[in-house]
C-alpha positions in Angstrom: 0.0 0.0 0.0 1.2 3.4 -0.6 0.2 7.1 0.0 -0.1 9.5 -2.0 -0.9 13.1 -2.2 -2.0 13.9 1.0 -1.9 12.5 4.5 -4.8 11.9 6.4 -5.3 10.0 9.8 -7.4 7.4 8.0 -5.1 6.9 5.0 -1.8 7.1 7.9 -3.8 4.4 10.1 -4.5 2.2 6.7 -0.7 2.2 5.7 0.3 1.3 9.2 -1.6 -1.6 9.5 -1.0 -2.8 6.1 2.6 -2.8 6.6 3.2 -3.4 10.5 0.0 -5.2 11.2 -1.1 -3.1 14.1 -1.3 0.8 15.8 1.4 1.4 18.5 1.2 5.0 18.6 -1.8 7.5 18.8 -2.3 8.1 14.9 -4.0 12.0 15.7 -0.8 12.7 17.4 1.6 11.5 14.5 -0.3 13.5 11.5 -1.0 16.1 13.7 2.9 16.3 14.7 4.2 15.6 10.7 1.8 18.7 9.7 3.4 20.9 12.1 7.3 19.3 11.3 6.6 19.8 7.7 5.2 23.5 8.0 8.4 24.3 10.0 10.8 23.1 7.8 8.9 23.4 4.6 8.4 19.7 3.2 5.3 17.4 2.9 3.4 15.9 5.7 3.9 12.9 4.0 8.1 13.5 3.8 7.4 14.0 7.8 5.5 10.9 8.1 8.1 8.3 6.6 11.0 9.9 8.2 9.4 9.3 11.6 8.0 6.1 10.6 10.3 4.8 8.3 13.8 6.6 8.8 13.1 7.8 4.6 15.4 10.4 4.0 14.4 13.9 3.3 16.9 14.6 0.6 16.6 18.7 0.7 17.1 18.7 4.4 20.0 16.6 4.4 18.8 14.2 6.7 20.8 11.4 5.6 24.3 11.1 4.5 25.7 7.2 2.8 22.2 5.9 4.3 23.4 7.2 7.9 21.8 9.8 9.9 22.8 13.4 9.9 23.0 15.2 12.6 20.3 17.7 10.9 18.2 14.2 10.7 19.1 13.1 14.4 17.6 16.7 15.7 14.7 16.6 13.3 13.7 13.6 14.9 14.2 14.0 18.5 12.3 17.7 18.0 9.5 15.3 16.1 9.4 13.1 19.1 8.9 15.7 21.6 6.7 17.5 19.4 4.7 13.9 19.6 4.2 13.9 23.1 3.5 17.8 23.3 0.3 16.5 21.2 -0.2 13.4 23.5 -1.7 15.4 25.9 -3.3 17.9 24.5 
Protein backbone atom coordinates (compact mmCIF):
# COMPACT_ATOMS: atom_id res chain seq x y z
CA UNK A 1 0.00 0.00 0.00
CA UNK A 2 1.20 3.38 -0.61
CA UNK A 3 0.19 7.06 0.05
CA UNK A 4 -0.14 9.52 -2.03
CA UNK A 5 -0.85 13.05 -2.18
CA UNK A 6 -1.98 13.95 1.00
CA UNK A 7 -1.91 12.48 4.48
CA UNK A 8 -4.82 11.92 6.38
CA UNK A 9 -5.35 10.03 9.85
CA UNK A 10 -7.44 7.36 7.98
CA UNK A 11 -5.08 6.90 5.03
CA UNK A 12 -1.84 7.10 7.92
CA UNK A 13 -3.77 4.43 10.12
CA UNK A 14 -4.45 2.23 6.74
CA UNK A 15 -0.73 2.17 5.68
CA UNK A 16 0.32 1.31 9.20
CA UNK A 17 -1.55 -1.62 9.45
CA UNK A 18 -1.04 -2.84 6.12
CA UNK A 19 2.64 -2.84 6.62
CA UNK A 20 3.19 -3.41 10.46
CA UNK A 21 0.04 -5.19 11.16
CA UNK A 22 -1.08 -3.06 14.11
CA UNK A 23 -1.26 0.76 15.82
CA UNK A 24 1.40 1.40 18.48
CA UNK A 25 1.18 5.03 18.64
CA UNK A 26 -1.81 7.46 18.79
CA UNK A 27 -2.27 8.06 14.86
CA UNK A 28 -3.98 12.01 15.68
CA UNK A 29 -0.80 12.71 17.42
CA UNK A 30 1.58 11.54 14.47
CA UNK A 31 -0.31 13.53 11.46
CA UNK A 32 -1.03 16.08 13.72
CA UNK A 33 2.93 16.25 14.69
CA UNK A 34 4.20 15.63 10.70
CA UNK A 35 1.76 18.71 9.66
CA UNK A 36 3.43 20.86 12.09
CA UNK A 37 7.27 19.35 11.29
CA UNK A 38 6.57 19.79 7.73
CA UNK A 39 5.21 23.47 8.01
CA UNK A 40 8.45 24.25 10.00
CA UNK A 41 10.82 23.06 7.82
CA UNK A 42 8.95 23.40 4.55
CA UNK A 43 8.37 19.66 3.23
CA UNK A 44 5.32 17.43 2.89
CA UNK A 45 3.43 15.89 5.75
CA UNK A 46 3.88 12.91 4.00
CA UNK A 47 8.07 13.48 3.82
CA UNK A 48 7.39 14.01 7.83
CA UNK A 49 5.50 10.86 8.05
CA UNK A 50 8.09 8.27 6.59
CA UNK A 51 10.97 9.86 8.23
CA UNK A 52 9.38 9.27 11.59
CA UNK A 53 7.95 6.09 10.64
CA UNK A 54 10.26 4.80 8.28
CA UNK A 55 13.80 6.65 8.78
CA UNK A 56 13.11 7.78 4.65
CA UNK A 57 15.45 10.39 4.00
CA UNK A 58 14.38 13.94 3.26
CA UNK A 59 16.87 14.57 0.55
CA UNK A 60 16.58 18.68 0.69
CA UNK A 61 17.11 18.66 4.43
CA UNK A 62 19.98 16.57 4.36
CA UNK A 63 18.77 14.21 6.69
CA UNK A 64 20.80 11.40 5.64
CA UNK A 65 24.34 11.13 4.55
CA UNK A 66 25.67 7.25 2.75
CA UNK A 67 22.22 5.90 4.28
CA UNK A 68 23.40 7.20 7.91
CA UNK A 69 21.76 9.77 9.87
CA UNK A 70 22.83 13.36 9.91
CA UNK A 71 22.98 15.20 12.60
CA UNK A 72 20.26 17.75 10.85
CA UNK A 73 18.21 14.16 10.69
CA UNK A 74 19.08 13.07 14.44
CA UNK A 75 17.56 16.68 15.74
CA UNK A 76 14.68 16.62 13.28
CA UNK A 77 13.74 13.63 14.90
CA UNK A 78 14.23 14.04 18.51
CA UNK A 79 12.29 17.66 18.04
CA UNK A 80 9.50 15.28 16.13
CA UNK A 81 9.36 13.05 19.05
CA UNK A 82 8.94 15.74 21.56
CA UNK A 83 6.73 17.54 19.44
CA UNK A 84 4.72 13.91 19.58
CA UNK A 85 4.18 13.93 23.05
CA UNK A 86 3.45 17.76 23.32
CA UNK A 87 0.34 16.47 21.17
CA UNK A 88 -0.24 13.38 23.47
CA UNK A 89 -1.66 15.41 25.87
CA UNK A 90 -3.27 17.87 24.45
Amino acid sequence: MELKNKLTEKKAQNYIIYNYGYLKHDIKALVKTSRQMAKKYNCTALDMFFLSTENKPINKLYTHSYGFNTSAGLHIMEEFEHEYYNNLNK
